[in-house]
Structures are given as C-alpha cells and as structure tokens.
C-alpha positions, 0 to 999 in steps of 0.5 A: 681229683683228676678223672684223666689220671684215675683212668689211667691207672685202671686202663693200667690194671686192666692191661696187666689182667690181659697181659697175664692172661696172656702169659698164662699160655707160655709154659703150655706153648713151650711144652708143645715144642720139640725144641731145646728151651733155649733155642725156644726162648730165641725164636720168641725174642727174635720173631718179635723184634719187627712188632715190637720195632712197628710199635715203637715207631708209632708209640709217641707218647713216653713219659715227661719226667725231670728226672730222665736219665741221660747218656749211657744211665739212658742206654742202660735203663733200657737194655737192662730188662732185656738182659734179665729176661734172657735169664729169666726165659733161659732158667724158666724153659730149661725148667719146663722141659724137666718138671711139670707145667704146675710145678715151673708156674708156680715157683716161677711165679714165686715172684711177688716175694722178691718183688715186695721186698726190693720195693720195700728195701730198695725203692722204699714203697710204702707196702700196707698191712693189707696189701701184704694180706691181698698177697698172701691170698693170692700166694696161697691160692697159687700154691693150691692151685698146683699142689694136685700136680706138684711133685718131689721126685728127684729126677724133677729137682733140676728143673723145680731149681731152675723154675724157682730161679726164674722167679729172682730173674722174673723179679728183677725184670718186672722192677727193671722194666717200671724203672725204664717206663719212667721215661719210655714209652710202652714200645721203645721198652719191649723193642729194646727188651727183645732185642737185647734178650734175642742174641743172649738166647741165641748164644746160650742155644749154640753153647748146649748145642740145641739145634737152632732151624725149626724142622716142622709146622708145629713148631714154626706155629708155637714159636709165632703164639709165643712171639705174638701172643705172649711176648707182644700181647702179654709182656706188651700188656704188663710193660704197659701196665708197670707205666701206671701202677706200682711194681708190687700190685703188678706182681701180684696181677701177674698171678693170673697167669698159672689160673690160665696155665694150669687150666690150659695143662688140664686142658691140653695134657690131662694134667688133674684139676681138682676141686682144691685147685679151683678153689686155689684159682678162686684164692688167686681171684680174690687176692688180685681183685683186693689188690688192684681195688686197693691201688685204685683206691689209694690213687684216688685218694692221692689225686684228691690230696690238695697240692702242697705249697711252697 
C-alpha cells in the first residue's frame, strides 16, 4: 500500500472539513450586508481575482493524467465552474435576503441529493448501501438542525425557491469543479472559477438595477471576509479536496457548513438554537465522520489491491 497516496487523501478530507467551516460564514456575512445579493456575489468573485491569480502562479503541481482534455474541451473544463457558481451565488444571495439563514442553508445545501445521483447516473460511481445511509444521516441531522428556524410563511416562499435552486447549481459545480481537478491544479481552478463568475455577476447586478459602489465600512469589510475567507479559504479548501476524494463524500463533508451557519445566526441574530438543533448538529457530525471514515478505508483497501496484469 502506497502511504504517500493514503495521506493524500485525508490531507484532501481534511481541506474539505476547513473549507466547510469556512463556508459556513457566508450566509451570516451576506446577511450583514446593505448590499443587493447580486452585487454582493460580484465583489466576492472580483475582490478574489488577484488571490487566486498569486495562487496559481505558485501552484506548480497540476495532476498528470492521459486523458487531459486538449483545446477548447480544456478551455471549457475550466471556465465551466465559474459559470455555475455565477448561478449558484445569484439563486443563493437572491434567496438570503428574502428567508431566513436557516431556511437558505439548508435547501441550499440540498445538494448531497443531486450530487449522489449524477455520480451514480452520469459518472457511474459506485455509491454503497452504507455510503447512502452516512448520507441519510447527515441529510436528516441538517434538517433538524434548522427546523426551529424554518418557516412557511408565503412572503419567505420566493426566496425558499430561489435557495432550493442553489442546491441544482451548488451540485453542478462541486461535479464540475472535480472533473476540472483531473488535470489542473487547486489555483488554476479558482482563478479561472472567479474570474468567469465575477463579470456574469456584475451583470446580473446592472440588469436588477442594484447599486454596484459599496458606501460604508461595513460592507467593504464583509465583502473582504467573503472574498478571503470564504471564497479563497473555503471554496479554495474544498476545490482542494474535490483533487483527492470523490465528489459524493465532498458533498456530504460540505454539510459541515449550516452546523457553522446556524451557530453563527444564533450568534449574531439571535436566531433559536435549541436542544433539537443541536442534536441535528450532532447527526451531521455523525454522518461526515461515517463518511469520510469509510472513503479512507476504501482508498486504503484499493491502494493495497496488487496491480493487474497484462
């Protein structure tokens, strides 16, 4: 068995676990913004550009496989997870200024669903009995989690939509961006990610006729956490991770994020956080830790298989 190859996937767990946590400040952020949603989506993606442009000059190491894609499927492969990002951030901060934190983060992060299901259908994954049941774990302890802070009320409808459709977007890109790390490195990715989403966002902000000039202090200061901490550090850490662990168990490791997100409501907007929640928090927990336990297994058991011949 190869150790080099065994650590390398839980240094890839373990930057999806940061990277969530990560993350799991965006919707607070976003929340404390005067902002319109869109025009907050831009500033995240353009404040980004020259961090992520400095990481990928100095990220020299993308993968080596026969199979890179060449010309415009390389072009591609690359500029498609930005555009699904612009899609996602669009849906998800329109979403956030109507509902509540618990509501955007969970639908949002519905994704695990749609993941799961285009791995298995699409990519052809091999997804276990009790993969599935690690899912289904954390699935239901998400949705304990905000249920004190869910709500039905008609005027919250739009934006419950508008959140439930970040999770199609979010899915698409956590698949897009572990088809781009087949052959680019962690940098190249989210350079290329932010810099396709930035002028997509800007756009949609001119078309609702948001004011594009930040006016105050605060905001400047949320939209720098949101471009270095969330964007860099958190989108950063899981397009990392989506390099060395399949796109299904990324998708249940970014669950970590509304544990962070509704401890950060209850924190900063008094949102409830109830002794059901955290047992919800407790259930999400549970469900990464089967998760990424049983990926490290099956990487170690597959690095110990002898090598076919022939």
């Amino acid at each position: 068995m190869s150790q080099t190859s065994d650590k390398s996937v839980l240094i890839g767990l373990i930057m999806l676990i940061a990277g969530a946590v990560a993350i799991g400040m965006a919707a607070p952020l976003v929340k404390l913004s005067e902002l319109g949603p869109q025009t907050v989506g831009f500033w995240r993606m353009a404040l980004a550009i020259p961090l992520a442009f400095l990481w990928m000059l100095f990220d020299k190491n993308p993968p080596v496989r026969e199979d890179t894609p060449s010309g415009v499927r390389k072009w591609i492969y690359l500029a498609l997870p930005g555009m699904l990002f612009a899609g996602d951030l669009a849906f998800w901060h329109a979403g956030i200024k109507i509902t509540t934190v618990a509501n955007a983060t969970f639908l949002a992060n519905l994704q695990p669903v749609f993941v799961v299901l285009a791995a298995w259908l699409i990519f052809k994954e091999n997804i276990t009995r009790q993969f599935l049941m690690a899912a289904a774990l954390a699935v239901f302890g998400a949705a304990l989690l905000s249920v004190s802070n869910l709500t039905v009320a008609p005027e919250r409808w739009p934006g419950d939509l508008l959140s439930m459709g970040t999770a199609v977007w979010y899915a698409a890109y956590i698949l897009a961006v572990r088809q781009a790390r087949r052959f680019a490195s962690t940098g190249t990715v989210i350079f290329w990610t932010v810099l396709v989403s930035s002028p997509i966002l800007c756009l949609a902000a001119l078309g609702f006729g948001e004011e594009i000039w930040p006016n105050t202090q605060t905001d400047w200061l949320v939209l720098i956490g949101l471009a270095v901490g969330v964007q860099i550090i958190g989108q950063g850490g899981v397009a990392f991770g989506l390099g060395r662990v399949p796109a299904p168990v990324a998708s249940i490791i970014i669950l970590i994020q509304p544990v962070v997100a509704s401890m950060a409501g209850w924190l900063m907007f008094n949102e409830a956080f109830t002794t059901l929640q955290f047992g919800g928090a407790a259930l999400v927990l549970a469900g990464v830790y089967w998760v990424q336990r049983k990926s490290r297994t099956s990487a170690s058991r597959d690095l110990a298989k002898p090598p076919a011949k022939g």
